[in-house]
MARDO-675500 format. One record per atom (N, C-alpha, C): residue in three letters; atom name; x, y, z. Coordinates in nm, 2 decimals. Each point is the difference from the previous one (the first is absolute). Last residue first. Example, Ala and Ser with C-alpha at 12.3 -4.5 7.8 and 13.67 -1.06 7.14 Angstrom:
BEGIN
<pt code="ser" site="N" u="1.28" v="-0.22" w="0.71"/>
<pt code="ser" site="CA" u="0.09" v="0.11" w="0.00"/>
<pt code="ser" site="C" u="-0.08" v="0.11" w="0.08"/>
<pt code="ala" site="N" u="0.03" v="-0.57" w="-0.01"/>
<pt code="ala" site="CA" u="-0.09" v="0.12" w="0.00"/>
<pt code="ala" site="C" u="0.09" v="0.12" w="0.00"/>
END
This chain:
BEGIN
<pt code="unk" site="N" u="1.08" v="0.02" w="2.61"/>
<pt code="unk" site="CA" u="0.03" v="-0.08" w="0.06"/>
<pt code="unk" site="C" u="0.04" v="0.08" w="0.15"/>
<pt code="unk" site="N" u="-0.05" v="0.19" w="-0.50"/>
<pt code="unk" site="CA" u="-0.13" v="-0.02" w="0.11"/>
<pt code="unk" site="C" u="0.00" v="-0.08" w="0.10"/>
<pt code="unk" site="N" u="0.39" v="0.05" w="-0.28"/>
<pt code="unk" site="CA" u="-0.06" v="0.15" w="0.08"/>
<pt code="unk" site="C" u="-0.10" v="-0.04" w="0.07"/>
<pt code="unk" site="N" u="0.11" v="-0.38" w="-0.27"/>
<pt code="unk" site="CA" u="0.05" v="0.03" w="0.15"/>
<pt code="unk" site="C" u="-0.01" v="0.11" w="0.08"/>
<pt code="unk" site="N" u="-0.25" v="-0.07" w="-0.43"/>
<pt code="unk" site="CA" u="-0.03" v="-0.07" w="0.12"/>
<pt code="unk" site="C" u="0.09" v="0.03" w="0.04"/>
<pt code="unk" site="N" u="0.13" v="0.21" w="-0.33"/>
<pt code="unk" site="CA" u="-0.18" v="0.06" w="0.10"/>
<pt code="unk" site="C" u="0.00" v="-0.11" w="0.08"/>
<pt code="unk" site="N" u="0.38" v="-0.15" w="-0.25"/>
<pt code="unk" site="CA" u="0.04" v="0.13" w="0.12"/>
<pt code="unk" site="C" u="-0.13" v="0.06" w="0.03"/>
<pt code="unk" site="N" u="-0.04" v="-0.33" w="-0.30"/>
<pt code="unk" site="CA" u="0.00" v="-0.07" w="0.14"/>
<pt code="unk" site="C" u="0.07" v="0.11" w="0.12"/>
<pt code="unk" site="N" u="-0.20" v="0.10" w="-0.41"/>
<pt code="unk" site="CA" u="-0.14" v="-0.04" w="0.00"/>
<pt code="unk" site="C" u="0.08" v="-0.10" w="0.16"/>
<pt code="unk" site="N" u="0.31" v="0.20" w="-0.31"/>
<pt code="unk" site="CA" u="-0.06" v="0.12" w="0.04"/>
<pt code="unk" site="C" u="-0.09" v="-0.04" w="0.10"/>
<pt code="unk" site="N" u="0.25" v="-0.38" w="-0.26"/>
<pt code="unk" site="CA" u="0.04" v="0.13" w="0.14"/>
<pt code="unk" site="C" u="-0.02" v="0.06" w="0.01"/>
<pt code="unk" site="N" u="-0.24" v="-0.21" w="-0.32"/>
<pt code="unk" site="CA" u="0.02" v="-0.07" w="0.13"/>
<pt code="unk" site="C" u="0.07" v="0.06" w="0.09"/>
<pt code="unk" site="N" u="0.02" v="0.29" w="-0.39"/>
<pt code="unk" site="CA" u="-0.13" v="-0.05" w="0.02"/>
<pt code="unk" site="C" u="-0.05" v="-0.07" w="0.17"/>
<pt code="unk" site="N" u="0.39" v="0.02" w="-0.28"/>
<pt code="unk" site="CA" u="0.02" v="0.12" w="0.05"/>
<pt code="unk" site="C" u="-0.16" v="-0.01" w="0.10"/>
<pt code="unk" site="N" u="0.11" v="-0.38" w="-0.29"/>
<pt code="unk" site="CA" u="0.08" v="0.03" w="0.13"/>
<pt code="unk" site="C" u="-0.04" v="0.14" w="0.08"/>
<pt code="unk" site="N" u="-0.24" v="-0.10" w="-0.41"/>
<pt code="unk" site="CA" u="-0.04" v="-0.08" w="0.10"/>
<pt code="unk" site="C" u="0.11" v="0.03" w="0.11"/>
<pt code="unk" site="N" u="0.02" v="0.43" w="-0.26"/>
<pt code="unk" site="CA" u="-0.02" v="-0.17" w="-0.05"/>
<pt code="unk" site="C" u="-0.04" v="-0.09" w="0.08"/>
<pt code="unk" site="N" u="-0.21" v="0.48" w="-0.19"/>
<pt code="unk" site="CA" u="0.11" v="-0.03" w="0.17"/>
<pt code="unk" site="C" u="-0.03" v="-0.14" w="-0.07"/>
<pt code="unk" site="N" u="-0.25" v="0.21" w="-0.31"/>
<pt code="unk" site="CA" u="0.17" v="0.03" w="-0.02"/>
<pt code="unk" site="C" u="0.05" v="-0.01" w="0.13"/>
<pt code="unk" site="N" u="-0.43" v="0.01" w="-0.04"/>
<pt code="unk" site="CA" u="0.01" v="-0.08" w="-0.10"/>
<pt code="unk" site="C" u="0.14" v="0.03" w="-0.03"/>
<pt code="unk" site="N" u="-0.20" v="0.18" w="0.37"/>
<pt code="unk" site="CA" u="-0.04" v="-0.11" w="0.02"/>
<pt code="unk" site="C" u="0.00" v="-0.08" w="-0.12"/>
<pt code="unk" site="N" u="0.07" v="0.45" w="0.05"/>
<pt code="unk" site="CA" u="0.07" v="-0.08" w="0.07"/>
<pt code="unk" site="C" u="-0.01" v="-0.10" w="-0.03"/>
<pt code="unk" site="N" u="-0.32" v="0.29" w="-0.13"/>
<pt code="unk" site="CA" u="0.14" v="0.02" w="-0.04"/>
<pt code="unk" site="C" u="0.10" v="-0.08" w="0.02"/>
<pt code="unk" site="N" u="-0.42" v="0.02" w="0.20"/>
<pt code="unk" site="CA" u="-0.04" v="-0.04" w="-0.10"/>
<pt code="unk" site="C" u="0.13" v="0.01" w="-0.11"/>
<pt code="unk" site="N" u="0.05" v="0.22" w="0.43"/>
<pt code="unk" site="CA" u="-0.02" v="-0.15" w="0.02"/>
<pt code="unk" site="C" u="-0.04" v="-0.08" w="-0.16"/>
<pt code="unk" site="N" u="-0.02" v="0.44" w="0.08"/>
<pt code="unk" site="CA" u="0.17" v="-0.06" w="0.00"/>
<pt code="unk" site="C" u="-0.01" v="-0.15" w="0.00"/>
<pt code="unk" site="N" u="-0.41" v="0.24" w="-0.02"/>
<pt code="unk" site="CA" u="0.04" v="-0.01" w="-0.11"/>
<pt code="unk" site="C" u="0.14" v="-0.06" w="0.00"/>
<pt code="unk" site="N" u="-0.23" v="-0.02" w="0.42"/>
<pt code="unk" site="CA" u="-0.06" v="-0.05" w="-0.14"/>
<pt code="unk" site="C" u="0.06" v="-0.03" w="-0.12"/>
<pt code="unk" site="N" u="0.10" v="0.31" w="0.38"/>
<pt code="unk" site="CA" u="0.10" v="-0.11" w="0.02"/>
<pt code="unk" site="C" u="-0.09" v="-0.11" w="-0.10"/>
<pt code="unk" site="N" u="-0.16" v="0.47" w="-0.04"/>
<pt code="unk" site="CA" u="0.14" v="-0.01" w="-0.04"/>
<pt code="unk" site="C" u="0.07" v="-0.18" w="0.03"/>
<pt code="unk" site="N" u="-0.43" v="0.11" w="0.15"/>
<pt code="unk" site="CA" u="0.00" v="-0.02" w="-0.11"/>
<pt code="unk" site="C" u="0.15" v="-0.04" w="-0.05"/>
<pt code="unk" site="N" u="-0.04" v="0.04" w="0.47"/>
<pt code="unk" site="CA" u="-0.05" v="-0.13" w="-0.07"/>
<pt code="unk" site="C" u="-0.01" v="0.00" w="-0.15"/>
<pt code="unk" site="N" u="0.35" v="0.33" w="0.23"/>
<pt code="unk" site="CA" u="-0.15" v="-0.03" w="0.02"/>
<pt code="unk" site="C" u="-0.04" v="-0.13" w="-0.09"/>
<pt code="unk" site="N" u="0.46" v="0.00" w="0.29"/>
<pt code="unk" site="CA" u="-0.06" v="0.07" w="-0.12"/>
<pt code="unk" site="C" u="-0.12" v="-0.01" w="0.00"/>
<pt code="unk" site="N" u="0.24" v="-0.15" w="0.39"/>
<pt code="unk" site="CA" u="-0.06" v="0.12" w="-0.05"/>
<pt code="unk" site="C" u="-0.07" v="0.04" w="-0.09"/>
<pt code="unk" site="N" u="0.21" v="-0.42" w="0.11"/>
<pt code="unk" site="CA" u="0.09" v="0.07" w="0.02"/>
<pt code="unk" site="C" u="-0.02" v="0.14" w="0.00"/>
<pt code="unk" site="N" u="-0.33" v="-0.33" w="-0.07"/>
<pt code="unk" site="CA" u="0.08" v="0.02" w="0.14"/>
<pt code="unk" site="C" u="0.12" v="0.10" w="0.04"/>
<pt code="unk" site="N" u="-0.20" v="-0.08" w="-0.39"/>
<pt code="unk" site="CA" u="-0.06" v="0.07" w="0.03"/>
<pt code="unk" site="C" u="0.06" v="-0.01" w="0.17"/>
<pt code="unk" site="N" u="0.19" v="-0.28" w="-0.33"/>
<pt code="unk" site="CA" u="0.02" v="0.14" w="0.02"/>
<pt code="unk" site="C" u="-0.10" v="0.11" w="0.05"/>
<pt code="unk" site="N" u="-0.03" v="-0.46" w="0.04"/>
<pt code="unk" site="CA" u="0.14" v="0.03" w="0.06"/>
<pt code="unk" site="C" u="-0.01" v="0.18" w="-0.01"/>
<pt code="unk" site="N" u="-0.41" v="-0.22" w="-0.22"/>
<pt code="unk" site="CA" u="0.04" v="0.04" w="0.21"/>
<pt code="unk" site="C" u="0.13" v="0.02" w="0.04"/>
<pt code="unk" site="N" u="0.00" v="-0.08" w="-0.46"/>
<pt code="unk" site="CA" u="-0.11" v="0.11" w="0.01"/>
<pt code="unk" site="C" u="-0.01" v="0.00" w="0.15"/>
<pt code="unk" site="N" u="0.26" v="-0.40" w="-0.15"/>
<pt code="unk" site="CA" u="0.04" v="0.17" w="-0.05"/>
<pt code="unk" site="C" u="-0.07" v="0.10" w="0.05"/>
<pt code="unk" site="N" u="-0.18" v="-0.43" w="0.00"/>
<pt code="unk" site="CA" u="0.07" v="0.05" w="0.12"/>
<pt code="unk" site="C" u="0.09" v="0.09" w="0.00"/>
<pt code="unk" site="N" u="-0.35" v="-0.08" w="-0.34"/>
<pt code="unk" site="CA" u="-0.04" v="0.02" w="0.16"/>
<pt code="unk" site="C" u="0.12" v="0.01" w="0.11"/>
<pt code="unk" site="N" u="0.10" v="-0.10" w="-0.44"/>
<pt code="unk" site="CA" u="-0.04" v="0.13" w="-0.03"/>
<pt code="unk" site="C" u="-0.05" v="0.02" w="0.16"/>
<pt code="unk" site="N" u="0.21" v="-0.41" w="-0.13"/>
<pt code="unk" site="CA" u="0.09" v="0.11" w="0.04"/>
<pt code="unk" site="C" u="-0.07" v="0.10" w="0.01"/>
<pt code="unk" site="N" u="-0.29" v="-0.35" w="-0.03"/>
<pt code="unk" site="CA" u="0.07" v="0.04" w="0.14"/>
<pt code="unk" site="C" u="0.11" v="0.10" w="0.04"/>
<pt code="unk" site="N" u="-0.22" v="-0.06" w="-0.42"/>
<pt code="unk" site="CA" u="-0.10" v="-0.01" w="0.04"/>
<pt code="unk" site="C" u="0.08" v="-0.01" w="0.18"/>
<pt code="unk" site="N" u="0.25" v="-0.16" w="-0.38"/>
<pt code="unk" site="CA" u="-0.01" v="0.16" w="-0.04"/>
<pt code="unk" site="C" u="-0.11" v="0.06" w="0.10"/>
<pt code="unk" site="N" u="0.04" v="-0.44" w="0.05"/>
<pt code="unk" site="CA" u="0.15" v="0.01" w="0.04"/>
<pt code="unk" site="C" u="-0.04" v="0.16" w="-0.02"/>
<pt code="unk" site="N" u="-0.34" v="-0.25" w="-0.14"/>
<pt code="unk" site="CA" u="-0.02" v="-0.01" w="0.12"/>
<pt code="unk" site="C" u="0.15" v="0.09" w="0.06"/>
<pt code="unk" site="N" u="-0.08" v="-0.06" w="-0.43"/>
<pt code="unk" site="CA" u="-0.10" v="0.09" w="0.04"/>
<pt code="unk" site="C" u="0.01" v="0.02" w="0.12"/>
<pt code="unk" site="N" u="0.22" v="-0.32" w="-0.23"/>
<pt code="unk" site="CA" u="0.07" v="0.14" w="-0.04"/>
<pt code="unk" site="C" u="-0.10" v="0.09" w="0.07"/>
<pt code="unk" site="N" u="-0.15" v="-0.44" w="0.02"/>
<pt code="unk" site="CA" u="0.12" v="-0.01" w="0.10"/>
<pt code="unk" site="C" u="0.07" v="0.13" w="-0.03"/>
<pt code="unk" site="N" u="-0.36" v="-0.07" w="-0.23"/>
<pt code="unk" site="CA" u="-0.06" v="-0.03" w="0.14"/>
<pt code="unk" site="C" u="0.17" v="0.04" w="0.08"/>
<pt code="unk" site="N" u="-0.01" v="-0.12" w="-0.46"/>
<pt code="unk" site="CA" u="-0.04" v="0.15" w="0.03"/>
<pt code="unk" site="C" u="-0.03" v="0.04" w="0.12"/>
<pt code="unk" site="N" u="0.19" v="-0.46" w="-0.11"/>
<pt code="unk" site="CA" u="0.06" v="0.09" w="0.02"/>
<pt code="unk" site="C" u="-0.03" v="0.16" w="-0.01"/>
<pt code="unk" site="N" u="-0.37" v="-0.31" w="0.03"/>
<pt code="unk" site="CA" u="0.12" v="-0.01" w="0.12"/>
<pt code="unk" site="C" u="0.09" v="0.08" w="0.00"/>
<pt code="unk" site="N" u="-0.37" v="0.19" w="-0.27"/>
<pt code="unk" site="CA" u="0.03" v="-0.16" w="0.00"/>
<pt code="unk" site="C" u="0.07" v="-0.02" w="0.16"/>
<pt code="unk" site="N" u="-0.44" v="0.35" w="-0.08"/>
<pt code="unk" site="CA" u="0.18" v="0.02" w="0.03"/>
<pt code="unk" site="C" u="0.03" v="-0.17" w="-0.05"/>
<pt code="unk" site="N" u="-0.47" v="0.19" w="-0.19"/>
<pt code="unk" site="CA" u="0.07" v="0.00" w="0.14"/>
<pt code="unk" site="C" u="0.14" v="-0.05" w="-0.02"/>
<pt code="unk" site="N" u="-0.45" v="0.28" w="-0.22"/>
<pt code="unk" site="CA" u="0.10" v="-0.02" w="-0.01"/>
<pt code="unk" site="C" u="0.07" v="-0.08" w="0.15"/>
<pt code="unk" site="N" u="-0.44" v="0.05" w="-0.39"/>
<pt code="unk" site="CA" u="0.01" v="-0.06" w="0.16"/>
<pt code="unk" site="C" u="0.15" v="0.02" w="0.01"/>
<pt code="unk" site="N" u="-0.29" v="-0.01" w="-0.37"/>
<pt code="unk" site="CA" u="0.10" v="0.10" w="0.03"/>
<pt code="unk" site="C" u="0.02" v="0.05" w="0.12"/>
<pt code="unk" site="N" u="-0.23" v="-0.37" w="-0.25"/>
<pt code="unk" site="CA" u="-0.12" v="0.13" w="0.03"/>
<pt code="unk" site="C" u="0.09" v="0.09" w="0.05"/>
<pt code="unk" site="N" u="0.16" v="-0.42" w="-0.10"/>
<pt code="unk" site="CA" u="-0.07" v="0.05" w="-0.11"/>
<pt code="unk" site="C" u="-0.10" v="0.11" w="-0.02"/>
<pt code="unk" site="N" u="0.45" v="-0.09" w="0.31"/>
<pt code="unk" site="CA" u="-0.07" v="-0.02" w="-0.02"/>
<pt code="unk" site="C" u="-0.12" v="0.01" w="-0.12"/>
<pt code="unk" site="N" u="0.55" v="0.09" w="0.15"/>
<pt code="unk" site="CA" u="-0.13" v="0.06" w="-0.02"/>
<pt code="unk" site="C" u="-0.09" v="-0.07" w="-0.01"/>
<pt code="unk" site="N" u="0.52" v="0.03" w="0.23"/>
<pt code="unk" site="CA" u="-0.12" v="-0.08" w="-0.07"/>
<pt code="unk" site="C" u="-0.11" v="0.11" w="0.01"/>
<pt code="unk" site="N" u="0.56" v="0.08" w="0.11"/>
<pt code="unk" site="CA" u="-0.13" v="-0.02" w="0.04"/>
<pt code="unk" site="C" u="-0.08" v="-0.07" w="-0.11"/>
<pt code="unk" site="N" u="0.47" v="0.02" w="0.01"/>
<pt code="unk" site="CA" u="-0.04" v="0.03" w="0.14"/>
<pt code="unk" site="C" u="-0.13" v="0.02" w="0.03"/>
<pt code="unk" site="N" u="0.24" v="-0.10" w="-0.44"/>
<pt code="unk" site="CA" u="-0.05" v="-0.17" w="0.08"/>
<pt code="unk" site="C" u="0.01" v="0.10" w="0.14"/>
<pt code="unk" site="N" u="0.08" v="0.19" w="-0.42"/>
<pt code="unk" site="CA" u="0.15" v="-0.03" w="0.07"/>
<pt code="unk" site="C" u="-0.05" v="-0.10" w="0.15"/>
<pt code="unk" site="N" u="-0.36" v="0.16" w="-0.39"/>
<pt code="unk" site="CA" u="0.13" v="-0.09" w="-0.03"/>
<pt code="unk" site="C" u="0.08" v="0.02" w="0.08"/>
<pt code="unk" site="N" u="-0.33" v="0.24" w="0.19"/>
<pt code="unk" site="CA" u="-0.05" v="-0.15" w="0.06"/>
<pt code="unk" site="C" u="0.14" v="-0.07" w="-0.13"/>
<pt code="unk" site="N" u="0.11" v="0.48" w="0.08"/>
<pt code="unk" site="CA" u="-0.01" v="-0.08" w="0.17"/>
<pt code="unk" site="C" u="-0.07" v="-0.19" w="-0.06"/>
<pt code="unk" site="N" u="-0.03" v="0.34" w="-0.37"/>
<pt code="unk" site="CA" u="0.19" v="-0.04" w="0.00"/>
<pt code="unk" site="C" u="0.03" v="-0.10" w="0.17"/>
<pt code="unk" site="N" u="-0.47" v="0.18" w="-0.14"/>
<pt code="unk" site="CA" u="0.04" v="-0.16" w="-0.04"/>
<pt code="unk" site="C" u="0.14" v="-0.01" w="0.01"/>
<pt code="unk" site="N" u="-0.19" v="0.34" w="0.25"/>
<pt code="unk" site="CA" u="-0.03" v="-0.11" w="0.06"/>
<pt code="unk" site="C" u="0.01" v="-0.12" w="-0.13"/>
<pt code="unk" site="N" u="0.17" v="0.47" w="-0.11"/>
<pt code="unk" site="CA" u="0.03" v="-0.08" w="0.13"/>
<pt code="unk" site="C" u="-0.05" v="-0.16" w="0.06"/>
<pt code="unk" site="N" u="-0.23" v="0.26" w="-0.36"/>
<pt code="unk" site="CA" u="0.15" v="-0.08" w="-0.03"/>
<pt code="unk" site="C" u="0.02" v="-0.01" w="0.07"/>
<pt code="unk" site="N" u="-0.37" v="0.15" w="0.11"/>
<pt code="unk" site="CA" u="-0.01" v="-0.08" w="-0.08"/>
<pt code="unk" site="C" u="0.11" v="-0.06" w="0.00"/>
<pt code="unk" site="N" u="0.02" v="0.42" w="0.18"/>
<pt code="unk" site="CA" u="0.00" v="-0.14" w="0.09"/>
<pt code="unk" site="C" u="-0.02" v="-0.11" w="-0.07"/>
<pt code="unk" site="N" u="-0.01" v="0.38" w="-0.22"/>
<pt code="unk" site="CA" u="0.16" v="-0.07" w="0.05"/>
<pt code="unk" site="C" u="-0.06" v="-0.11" w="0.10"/>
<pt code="unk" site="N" u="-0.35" v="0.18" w="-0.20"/>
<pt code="unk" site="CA" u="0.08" v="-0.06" w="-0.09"/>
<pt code="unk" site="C" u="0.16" v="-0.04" w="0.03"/>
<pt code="unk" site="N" u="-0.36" v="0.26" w="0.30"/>
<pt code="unk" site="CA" u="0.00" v="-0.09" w="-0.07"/>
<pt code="unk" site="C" u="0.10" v="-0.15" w="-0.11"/>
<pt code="unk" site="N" u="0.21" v="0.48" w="0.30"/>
<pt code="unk" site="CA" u="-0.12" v="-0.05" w="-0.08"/>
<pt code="unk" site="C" u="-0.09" v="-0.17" w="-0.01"/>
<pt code="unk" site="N" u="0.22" v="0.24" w="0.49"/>
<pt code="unk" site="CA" u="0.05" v="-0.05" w="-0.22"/>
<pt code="unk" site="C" u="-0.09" v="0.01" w="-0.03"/>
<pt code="unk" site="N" u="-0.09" v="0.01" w="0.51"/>
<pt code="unk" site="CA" u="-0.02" v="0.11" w="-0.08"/>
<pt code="unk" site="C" u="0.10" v="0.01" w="-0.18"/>
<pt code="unk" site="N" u="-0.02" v="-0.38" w="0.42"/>
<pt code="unk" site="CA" u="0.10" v="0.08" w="-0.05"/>
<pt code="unk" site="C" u="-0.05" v="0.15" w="-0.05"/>
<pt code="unk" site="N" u="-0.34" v="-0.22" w="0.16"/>
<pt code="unk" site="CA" u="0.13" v="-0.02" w="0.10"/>
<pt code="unk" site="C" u="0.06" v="0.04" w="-0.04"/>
<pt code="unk" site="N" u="-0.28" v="-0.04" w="-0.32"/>
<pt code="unk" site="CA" u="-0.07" v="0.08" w="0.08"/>
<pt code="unk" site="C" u="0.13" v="0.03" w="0.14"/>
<pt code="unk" site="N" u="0.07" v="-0.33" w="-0.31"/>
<pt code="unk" site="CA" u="0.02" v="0.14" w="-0.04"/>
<pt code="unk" site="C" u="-0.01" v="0.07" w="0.07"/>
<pt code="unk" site="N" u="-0.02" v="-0.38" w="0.09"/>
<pt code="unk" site="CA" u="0.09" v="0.01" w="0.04"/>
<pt code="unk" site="C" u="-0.01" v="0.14" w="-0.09"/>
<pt code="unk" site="N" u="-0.37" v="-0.24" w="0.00"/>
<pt code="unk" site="CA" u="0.00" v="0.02" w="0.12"/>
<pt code="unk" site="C" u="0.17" v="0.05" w="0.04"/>
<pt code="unk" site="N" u="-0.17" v="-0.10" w="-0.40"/>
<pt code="unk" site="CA" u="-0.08" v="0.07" w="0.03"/>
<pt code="unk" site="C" u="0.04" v="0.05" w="0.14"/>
<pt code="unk" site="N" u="0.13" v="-0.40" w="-0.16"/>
<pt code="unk" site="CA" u="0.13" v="0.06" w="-0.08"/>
<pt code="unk" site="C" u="-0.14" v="0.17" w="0.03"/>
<pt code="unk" site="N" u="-0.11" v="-0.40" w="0.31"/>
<pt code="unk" site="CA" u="-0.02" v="0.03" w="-0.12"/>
<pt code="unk" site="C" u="0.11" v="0.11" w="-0.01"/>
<pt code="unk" site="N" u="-0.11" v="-0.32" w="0.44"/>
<pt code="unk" site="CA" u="0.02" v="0.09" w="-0.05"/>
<pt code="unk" site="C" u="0.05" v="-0.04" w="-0.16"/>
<pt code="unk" site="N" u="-0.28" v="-0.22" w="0.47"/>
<pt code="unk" site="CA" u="0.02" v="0.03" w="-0.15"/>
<pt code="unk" site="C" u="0.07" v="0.12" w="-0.06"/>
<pt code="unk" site="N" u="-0.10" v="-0.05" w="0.51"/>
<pt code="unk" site="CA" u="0.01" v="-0.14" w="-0.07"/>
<pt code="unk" site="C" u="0.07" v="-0.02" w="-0.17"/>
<pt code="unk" site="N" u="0.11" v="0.39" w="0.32"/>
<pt code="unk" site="CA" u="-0.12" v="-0.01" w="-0.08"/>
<pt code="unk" site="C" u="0.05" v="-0.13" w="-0.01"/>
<pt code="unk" site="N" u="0.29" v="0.26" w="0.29"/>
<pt code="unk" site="CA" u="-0.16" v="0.03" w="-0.01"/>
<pt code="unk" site="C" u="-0.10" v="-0.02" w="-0.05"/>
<pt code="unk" site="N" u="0.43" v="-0.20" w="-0.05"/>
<pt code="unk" site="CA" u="-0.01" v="0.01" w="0.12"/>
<pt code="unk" site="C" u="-0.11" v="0.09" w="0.04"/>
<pt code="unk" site="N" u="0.13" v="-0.04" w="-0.43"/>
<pt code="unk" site="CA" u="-0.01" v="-0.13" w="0.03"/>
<pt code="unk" site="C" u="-0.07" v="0.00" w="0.18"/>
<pt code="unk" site="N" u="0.22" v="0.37" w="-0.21"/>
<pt code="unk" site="CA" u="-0.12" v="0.00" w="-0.05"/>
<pt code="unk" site="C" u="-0.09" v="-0.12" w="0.02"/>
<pt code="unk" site="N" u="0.44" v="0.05" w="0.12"/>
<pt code="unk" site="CA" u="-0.02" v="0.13" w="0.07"/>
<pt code="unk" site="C" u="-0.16" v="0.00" w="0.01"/>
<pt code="unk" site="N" u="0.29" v="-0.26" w="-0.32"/>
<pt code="unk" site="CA" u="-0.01" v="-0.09" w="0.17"/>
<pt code="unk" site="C" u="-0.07" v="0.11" w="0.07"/>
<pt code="unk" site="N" u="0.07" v="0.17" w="-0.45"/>
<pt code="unk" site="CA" u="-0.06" v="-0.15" w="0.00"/>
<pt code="unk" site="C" u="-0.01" v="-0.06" w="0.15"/>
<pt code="unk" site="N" u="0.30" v="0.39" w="-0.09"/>
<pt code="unk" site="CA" u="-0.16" v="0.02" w="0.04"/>
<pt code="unk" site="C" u="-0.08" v="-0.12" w="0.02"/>
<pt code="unk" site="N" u="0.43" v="-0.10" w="-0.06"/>
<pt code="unk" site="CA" u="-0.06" v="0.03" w="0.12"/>
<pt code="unk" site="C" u="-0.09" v="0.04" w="0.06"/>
<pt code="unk" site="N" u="0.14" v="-0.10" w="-0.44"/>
<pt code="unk" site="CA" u="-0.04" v="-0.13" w="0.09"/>
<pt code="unk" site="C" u="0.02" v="0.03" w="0.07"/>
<pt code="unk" site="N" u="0.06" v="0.32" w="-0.22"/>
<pt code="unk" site="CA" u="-0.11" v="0.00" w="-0.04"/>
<pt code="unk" site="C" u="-0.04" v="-0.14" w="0.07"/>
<pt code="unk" site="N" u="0.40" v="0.21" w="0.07"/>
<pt code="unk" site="CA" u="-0.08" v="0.09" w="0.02"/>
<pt code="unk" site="C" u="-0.10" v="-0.07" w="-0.04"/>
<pt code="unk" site="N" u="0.35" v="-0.23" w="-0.13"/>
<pt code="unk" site="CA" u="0.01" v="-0.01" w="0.15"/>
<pt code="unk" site="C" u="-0.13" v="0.05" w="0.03"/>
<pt code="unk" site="N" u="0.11" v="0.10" w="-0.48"/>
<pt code="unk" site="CA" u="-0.08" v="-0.13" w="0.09"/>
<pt code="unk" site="C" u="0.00" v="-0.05" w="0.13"/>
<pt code="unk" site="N" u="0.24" v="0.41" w="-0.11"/>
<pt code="unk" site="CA" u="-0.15" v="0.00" w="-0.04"/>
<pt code="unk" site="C" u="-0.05" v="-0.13" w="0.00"/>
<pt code="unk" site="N" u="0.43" v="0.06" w="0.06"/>
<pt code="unk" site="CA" u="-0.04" v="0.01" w="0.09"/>
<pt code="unk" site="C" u="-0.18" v="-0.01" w="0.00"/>
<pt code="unk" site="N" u="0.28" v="-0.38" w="-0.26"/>
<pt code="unk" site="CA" u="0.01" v="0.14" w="0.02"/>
<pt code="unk" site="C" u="-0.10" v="0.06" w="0.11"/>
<pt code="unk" site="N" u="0.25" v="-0.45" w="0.03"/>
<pt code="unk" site="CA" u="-0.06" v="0.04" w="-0.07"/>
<pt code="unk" site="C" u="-0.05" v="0.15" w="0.03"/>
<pt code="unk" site="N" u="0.35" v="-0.50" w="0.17"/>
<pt code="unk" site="CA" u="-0.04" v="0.20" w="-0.04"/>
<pt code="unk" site="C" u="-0.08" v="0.01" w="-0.10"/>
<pt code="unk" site="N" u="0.15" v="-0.42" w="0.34"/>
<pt code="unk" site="CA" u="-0.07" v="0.03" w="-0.11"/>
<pt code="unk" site="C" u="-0.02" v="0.16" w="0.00"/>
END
């Protein structure tokens, strides 16, 4: 399933936000993101009609399954991108933003064999 990078980004903030806060609100991803208002608005109804997240009647936002499962995949590439490359020196910001780059254009193959050559180095 492909979908664009900006919704990757926003159901990951969504898992990012989830993980600190019981409840999170279309409030709570601005502020994280820093958008306006109003884009997020749309964002989060183009995210709940394409069925990745739900809102509640008080604007309770949480992940479906398959938003749960785009989050979770965009959400390990970006952490394990970001220690690879800071391992490899770069500074932690710099390996952030590569990472936040990366992580929506490496394909699953390239992906799994990057994630089994660190483990054997580390072996």
């Amino acid at each position: 399933m492909k979908i664009q990078e900006s919704a990757e980004n926003y159901l990951e903030t969504i898992l990012m936000l989830q993980r600190q806060k019981p409840c999170i609100r279309s409030i709570d991803i601005v502020n994280a993101l820093g958008f306006s208002k109003p884009s997020i608005s749309v964002a989060m109804k183009n995210l709940r009609n394409n069925g990745y997240i739900s809102m509640d009647s008080d604007g309770h936002i949480t992940l479906t399954t398959s938003g749960l499962e785009i989050a979770e995949k965009i959400y390990e590439r970006h952490t394990f991108l970001s220690a690879w490359l800071s391992g490899l020196g770069v500074t932690p910001h710099v390996a952030a933003e590569d990472a936040c780059r990366i992580e929506h254009v490496i394909s699953a193959e390239s992906f799994a064999a990057l994630k089994r050559h660190v483990k054997e180095m580390a072996k």
